[in-house]
C-alpha positions as CSV (number, residue, x, y, z in Angstrom):
1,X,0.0,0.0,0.0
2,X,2.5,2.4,0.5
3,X,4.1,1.4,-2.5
4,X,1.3,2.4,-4.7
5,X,1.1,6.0,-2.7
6,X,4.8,6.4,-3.1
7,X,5.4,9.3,-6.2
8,X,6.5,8.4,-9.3
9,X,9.8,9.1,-10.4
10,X,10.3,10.7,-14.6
11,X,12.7,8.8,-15.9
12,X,14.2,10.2,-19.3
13,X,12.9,8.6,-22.5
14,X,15.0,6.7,-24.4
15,X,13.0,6.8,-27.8
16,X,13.3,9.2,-30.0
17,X,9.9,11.6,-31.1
18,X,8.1,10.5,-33.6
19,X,8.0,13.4,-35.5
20,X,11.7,13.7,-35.3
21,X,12.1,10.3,-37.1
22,X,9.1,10.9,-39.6
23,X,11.3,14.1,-40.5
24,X,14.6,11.8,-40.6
25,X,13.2,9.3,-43.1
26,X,11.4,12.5,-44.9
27,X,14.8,14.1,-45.8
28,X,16.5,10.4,-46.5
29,X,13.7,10.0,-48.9
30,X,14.2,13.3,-50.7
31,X,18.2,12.7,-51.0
32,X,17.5,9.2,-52.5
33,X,14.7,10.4,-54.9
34,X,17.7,13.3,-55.8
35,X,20.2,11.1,-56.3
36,X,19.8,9.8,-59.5
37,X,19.6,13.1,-61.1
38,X,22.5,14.2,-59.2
39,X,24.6,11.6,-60.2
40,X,23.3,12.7,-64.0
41,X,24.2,15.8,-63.6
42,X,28.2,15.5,-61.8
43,X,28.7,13.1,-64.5
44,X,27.8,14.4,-67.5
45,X,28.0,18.7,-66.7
46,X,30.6,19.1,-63.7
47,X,33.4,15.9,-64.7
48,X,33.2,17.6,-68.1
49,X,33.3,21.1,-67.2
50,X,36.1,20.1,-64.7
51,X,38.3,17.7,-67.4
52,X,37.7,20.5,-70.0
53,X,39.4,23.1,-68.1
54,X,42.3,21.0,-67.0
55,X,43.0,19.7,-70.6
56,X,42.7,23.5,-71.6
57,X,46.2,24.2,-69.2
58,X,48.0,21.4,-71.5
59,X,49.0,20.8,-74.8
60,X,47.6,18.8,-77.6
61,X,49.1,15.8,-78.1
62,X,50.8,15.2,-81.6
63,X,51.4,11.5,-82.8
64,X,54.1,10.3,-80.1
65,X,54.1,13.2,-78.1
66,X,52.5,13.2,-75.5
67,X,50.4,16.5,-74.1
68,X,52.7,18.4,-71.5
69,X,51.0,21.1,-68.8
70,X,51.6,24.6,-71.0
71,X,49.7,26.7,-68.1
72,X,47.6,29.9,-69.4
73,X,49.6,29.9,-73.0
74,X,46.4,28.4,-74.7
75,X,44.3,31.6,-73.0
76,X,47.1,33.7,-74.3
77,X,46.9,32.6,-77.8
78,X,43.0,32.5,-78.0
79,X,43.3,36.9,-76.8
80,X,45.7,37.4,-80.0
81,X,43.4,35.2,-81.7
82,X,41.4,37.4,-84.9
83,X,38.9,35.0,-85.6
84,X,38.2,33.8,-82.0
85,X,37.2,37.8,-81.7
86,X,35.3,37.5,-85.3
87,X,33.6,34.7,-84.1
88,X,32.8,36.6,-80.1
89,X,31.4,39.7,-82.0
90,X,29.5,37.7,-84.6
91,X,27.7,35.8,-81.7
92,X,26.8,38.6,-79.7
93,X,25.0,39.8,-82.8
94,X,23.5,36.9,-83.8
95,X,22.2,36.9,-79.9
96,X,21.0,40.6,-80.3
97,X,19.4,39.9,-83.1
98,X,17.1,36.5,-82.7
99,X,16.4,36.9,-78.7
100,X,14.2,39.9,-78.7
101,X,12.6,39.7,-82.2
102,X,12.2,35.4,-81.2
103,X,10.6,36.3,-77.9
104,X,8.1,39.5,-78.8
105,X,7.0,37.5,-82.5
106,X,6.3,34.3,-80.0
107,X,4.6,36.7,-77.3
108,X,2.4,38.0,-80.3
109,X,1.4,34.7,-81.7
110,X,0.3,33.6,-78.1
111,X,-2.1,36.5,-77.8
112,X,-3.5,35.8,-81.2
113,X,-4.0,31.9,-80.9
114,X,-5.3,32.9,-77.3
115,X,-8.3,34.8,-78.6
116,X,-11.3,33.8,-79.5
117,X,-10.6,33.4,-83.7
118,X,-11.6,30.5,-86.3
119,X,-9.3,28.2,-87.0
120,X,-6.7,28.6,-83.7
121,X,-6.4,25.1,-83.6
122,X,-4.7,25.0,-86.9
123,X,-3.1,28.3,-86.2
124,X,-1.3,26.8,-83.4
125,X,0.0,24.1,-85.3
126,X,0.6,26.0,-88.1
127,X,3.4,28.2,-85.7
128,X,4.5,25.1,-84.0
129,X,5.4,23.2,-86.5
130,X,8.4,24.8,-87.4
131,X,9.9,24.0,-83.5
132,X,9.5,19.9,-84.3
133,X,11.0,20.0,-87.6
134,X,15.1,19.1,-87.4
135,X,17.5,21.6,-87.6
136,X,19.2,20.0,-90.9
137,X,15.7,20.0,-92.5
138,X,15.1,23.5,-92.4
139,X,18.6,24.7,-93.1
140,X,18.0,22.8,-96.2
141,X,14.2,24.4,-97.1
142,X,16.1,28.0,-96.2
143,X,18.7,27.2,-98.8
144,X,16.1,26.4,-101.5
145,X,14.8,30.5,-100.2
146,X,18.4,31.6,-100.4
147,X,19.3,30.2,-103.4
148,X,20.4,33.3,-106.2
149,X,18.5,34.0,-109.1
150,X,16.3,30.2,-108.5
151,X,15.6,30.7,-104.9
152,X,11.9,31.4,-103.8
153,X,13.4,35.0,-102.2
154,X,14.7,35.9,-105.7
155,X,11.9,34.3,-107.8
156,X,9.3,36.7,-106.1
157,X,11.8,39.4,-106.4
158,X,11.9,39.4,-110.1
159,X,8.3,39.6,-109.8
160,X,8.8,43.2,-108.8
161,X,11.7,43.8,-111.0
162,X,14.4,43.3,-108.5
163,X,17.9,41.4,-109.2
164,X,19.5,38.3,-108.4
165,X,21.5,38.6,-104.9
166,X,23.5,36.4,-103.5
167,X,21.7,36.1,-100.0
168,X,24.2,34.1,-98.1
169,X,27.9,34.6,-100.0
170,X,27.3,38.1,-98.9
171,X,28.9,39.6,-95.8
172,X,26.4,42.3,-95.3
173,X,23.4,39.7,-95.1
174,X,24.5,36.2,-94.1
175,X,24.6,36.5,-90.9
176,X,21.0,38.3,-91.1
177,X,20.1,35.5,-92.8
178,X,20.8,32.9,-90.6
179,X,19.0,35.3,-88.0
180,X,15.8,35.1,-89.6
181,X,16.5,31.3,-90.3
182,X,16.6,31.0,-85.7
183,X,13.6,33.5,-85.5
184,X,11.1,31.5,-87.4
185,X,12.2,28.3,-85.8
186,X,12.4,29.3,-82.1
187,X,9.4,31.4,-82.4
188,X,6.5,28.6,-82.3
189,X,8.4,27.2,-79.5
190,X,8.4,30.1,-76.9
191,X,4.8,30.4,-77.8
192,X,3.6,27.9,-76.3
193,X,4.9,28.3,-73.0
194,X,3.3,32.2,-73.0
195,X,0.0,30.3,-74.5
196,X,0.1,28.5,-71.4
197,X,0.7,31.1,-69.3
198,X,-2.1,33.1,-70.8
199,X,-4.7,30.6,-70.2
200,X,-3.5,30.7,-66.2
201,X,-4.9,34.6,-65.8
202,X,-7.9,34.4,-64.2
203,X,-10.8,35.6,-66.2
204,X,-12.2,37.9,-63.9
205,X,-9.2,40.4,-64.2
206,X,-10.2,41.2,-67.6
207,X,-13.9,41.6,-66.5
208,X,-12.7,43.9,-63.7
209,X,-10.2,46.0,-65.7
210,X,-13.5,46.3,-68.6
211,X,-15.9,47.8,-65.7
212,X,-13.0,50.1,-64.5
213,X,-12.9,51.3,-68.0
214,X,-9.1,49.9,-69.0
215,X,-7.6,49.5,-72.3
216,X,-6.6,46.3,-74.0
217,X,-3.2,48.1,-73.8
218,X,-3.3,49.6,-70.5
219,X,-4.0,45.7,-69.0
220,X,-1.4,44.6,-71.1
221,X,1.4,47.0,-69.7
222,X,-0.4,46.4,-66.0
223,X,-1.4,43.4,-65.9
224,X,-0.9,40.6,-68.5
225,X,3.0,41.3,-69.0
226,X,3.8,41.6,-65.6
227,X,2.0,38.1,-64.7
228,X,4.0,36.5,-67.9
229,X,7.5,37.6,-66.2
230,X,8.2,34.2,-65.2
231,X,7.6,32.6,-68.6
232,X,9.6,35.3,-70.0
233,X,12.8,34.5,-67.7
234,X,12.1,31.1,-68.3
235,X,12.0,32.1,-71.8
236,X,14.8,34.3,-72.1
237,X,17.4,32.0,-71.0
238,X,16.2,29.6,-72.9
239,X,16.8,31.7,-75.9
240,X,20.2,32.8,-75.1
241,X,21.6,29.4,-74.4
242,X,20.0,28.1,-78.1
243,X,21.8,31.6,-79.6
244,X,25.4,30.7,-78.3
245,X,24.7,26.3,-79.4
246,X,24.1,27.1,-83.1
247,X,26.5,25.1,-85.3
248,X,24.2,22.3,-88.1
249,X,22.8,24.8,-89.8
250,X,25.8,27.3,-90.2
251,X,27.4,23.8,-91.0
252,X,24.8,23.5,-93.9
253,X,23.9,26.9,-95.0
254,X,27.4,28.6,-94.9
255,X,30.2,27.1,-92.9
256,X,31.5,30.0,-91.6
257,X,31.7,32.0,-94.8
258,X,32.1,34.2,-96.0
259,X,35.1,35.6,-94.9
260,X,33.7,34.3,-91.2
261,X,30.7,36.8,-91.5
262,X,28.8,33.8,-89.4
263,X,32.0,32.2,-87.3
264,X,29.8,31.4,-84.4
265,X,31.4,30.8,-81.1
266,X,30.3,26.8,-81.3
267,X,30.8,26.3,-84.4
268,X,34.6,27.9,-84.1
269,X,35.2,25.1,-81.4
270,X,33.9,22.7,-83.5
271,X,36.3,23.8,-86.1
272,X,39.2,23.7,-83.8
273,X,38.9,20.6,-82.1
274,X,37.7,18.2,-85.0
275,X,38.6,19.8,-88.4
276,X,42.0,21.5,-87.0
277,X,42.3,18.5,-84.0
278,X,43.3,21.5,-81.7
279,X,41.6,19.7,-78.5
280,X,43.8,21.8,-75.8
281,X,43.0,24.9,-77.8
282,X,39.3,24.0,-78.4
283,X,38.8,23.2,-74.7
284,X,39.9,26.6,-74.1
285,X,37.6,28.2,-76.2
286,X,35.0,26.2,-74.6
287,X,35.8,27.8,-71.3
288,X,35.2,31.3,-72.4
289,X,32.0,30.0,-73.7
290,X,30.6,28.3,-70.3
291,X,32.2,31.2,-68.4
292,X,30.1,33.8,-71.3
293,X,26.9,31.4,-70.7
294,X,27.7,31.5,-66.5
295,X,27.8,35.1,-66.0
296,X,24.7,36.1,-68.9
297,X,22.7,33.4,-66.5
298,X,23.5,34.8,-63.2
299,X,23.0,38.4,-65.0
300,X,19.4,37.4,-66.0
301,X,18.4,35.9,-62.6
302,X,19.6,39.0,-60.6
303,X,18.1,41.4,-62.9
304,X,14.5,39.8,-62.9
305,X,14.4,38.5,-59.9
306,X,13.1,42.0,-58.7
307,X,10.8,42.0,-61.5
308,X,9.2,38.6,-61.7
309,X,5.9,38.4,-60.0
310,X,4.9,34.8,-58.6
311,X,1.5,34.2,-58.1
């Protein structure tokens, strides 16, 4: 009896809570589930980035000599380098060119197909289609437009009395060319991400901005653009990483001609390390690239990061 009147004595527990185990196996879960695509990821972007820039500080090897560690002498070279420049300049044109005009002609096609019009359905597939056709396939149809004197460019130009002009062996229009040849390829694609950002703004803004008395141009600017900022981001780099990766169709359309009026960045490298067999040099070029790619990435996320609006 006086036992079972004698207090109880707490003794610590030795188990742990359960909702300090439930979060335990929660966050082993999440690493496991992460795994495989980090695994993808350190083996086939970070070993590469890593091996490229070490075989960039040696030499190529030659036959029976072997490659010896040269340090920054392949950096040096590629700064007195004309046509790596060439190629730099010719790039940042080509990007200048196709981003903007790519992004506003998909934003514009994505408002139309949005609306209410016969025929979107076949619309929409009509500006798509140019995104699922292969790169080598429409270099080719764009040569048949290109073509002097037989192409389809030329043909309706003699329509209106206009000469023959050699489209892409000219330096003042073959890199504008290839511009246009990006633009109507790219464009269908980045449509349909706006065209599905479109159909997430809730109705009822429109309504509301209509009773308030606001322009279709006024909710634009206000309202629809602002909500589309995250598409556009996603949109934008998108677009600058496809304008610095452009090498089949300057392959098929001009090679680098003339007089490297469209030397591209990626297709110089691909010159260098497997036409030339330059593989120290061409690794080195393709650390200025990644390093161009880097900093216009971190650029864009800083930038917009203010200016993106999350819903």
């Amino acid at each position: 009896m006086a036992e079972s009147l004698a207090p109880s004595v707490d003794r610590p527990s030795t188990r742990r809570p359960a909702g300090r185990a439930a979060a335990g196996q929660g966050g082993l879960a999440g690493w496991l589930l992460l795994l495989p695509a980090a695994v993808l990821l350190a083996a086939f972007t970070h070993y590469p980035a890593v091996a490229t820039f070490l075989h960039s500080l040696y030499s190529t090897p030659r036959g029976s000599r072997p490659a010896h560690f040269v340090g920054l002498d392949n950096y040096q070279a590629m700064i007195q380098d004309p046509v790596f420049w060439q190629s730099l300049w010719n790039n940042a044109v080509y990007a200048l060119g196709t981003i903007p005009a790519a992004i506003a002609l998909a934003l514009v096609m994505a408002l139309w197909v949005n609306g209410r019009i016969r025929g979107r359905g076949l619309l929409r597939l009509a500006y798509f289609t140019p995104t699922v056709l292969p790169m080598i396939a429409v270099a080719n149809i764009w040569l048949f437009f290109y073509t002097p004197d037989y192409g389809l460019i030329d043909q309706v130009g003699h329509l209106f009395g206009a000469g023959a002009h050699n489209w892409l062996g000219s330096r003042s229009t073959a890199l504008a060319c290839l511009m246009v040849v990006t633009v109507w390829k790219e464009a269908g694609f980045f449509m349909i991400f706006y065209l599905a950002a479109l159909q997430q703004i809730a109705p009822v803004l429109g309504e509301a901005a209509a009773i308030e008395g606001a322009g279709r141009w006024y909710f634009f600017r206000r309202v629809t653009f602002p909500l589309l900022m995250p598409t556009t981001l996603f949109v934008l780099v998108n677009a600058v990483i496809n304008a610095f990766r452009v090498v089949d169709h300057v392959v098929v359309m001009t090679r680098g001609g003339p007089d490297n009026a469209t030397e591209l960045l990626l297709f110089y490298i691909y010159e260098v390390a497997f036409k030339f067999w330059d593989t120290a040099y061409g690794a080195t070029l393709t650390m200025v690239l990644l390093a161009i790619l880097a900093a216009v990435a971190l650029g864009q996320f800083l930038y917009f990061d203010k200016r993106v609006h999350y819903r």
